[in-house]
C-alpha positions in Angstrom: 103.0 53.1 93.2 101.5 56.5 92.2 99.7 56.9 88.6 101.4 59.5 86.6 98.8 61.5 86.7 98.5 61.9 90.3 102.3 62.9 90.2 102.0 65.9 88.1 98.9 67.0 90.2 101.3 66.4 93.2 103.6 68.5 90.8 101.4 71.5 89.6 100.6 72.0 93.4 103.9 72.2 94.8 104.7 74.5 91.9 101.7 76.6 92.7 102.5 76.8 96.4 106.0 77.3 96.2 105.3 80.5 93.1 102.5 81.8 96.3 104.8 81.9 98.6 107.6 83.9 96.8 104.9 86.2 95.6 103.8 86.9 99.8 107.6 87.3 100.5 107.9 89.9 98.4 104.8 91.6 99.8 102.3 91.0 96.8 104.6 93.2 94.4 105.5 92.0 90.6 107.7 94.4 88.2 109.0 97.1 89.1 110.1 97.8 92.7 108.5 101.7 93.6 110.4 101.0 97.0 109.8 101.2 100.8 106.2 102.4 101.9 107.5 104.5 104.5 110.9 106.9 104.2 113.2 107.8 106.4 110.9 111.0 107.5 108.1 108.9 108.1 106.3 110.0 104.7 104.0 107.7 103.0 104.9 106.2 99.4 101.8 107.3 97.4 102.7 104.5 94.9 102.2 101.8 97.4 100.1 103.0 99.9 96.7 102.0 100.1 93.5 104.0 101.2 93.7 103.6 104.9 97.7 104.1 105.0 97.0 107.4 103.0 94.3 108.5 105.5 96.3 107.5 108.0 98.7 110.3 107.0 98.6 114.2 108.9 96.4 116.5 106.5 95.1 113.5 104.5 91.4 112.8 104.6 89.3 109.9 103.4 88.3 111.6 100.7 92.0 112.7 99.2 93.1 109.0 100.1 90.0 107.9 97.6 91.4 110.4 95.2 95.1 109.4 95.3 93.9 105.8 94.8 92.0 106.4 91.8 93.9 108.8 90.1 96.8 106.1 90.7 94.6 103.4 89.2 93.7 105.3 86.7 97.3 106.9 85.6 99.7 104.9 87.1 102.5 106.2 89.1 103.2 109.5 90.3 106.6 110.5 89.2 106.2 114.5 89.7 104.7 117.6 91.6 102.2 118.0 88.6 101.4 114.2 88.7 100.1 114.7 92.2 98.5 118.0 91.4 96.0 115.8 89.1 94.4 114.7 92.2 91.6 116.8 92.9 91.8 118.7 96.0 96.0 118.7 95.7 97.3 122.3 94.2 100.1 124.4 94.5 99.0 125.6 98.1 98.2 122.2 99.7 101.5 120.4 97.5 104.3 122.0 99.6 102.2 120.5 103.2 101.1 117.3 101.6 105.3 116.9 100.6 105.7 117.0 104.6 103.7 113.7 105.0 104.1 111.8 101.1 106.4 111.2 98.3 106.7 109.3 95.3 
């Protein structure tokens, strides 16, 4: 016979397991979903993307990737053209080509 103690270890880790698993289903995310990663134009989601999916991206260098990221961190989600524009290196001349390969 098992001590009752050994069944709510038994328990706990099933729990634990089954909670990780749901949590890698849904790709990591909690909350609020911010949607695909990728639209239907092949644009980047610069709410979910991460730095090397961002550099990845036509006209998006390491360094802008880095900046996305941390301004993100930092602010939370873009929601806006002037959201974005607090990203250094992203103004109102580099916003309309940047459009072409991200959204929010």
């Amino acid at each position: 016979m098992v001590s009752e103690g050994r069944q709510i270890r038994i328990f706990l880790s099933l729990f634990l397991i089954i909670v990780a698993g749901l949590l890698f289903w849904q790709g990591g995310k909690v909350g609020k979903d911010l949607g695909p990663l990728y639209d239907g134009q092949n644009r980047v989601n610069v709410n979910l993307a991460d730095r090397e999916t961002l550099a990845a991206a036509e006209y998006v260098d390491s360094q802008l990737a880095d900046d996305i990221v941390r301004v993100r961190e930092e602010r939370g989600a873009f929601a806006s053209d002037e959201d974005l524009m607090r990203v250094p290196g992203i103004d109102e001349y580099s916003l309309p080509v940047l459009k072409e390969v991200l959204f929010y």
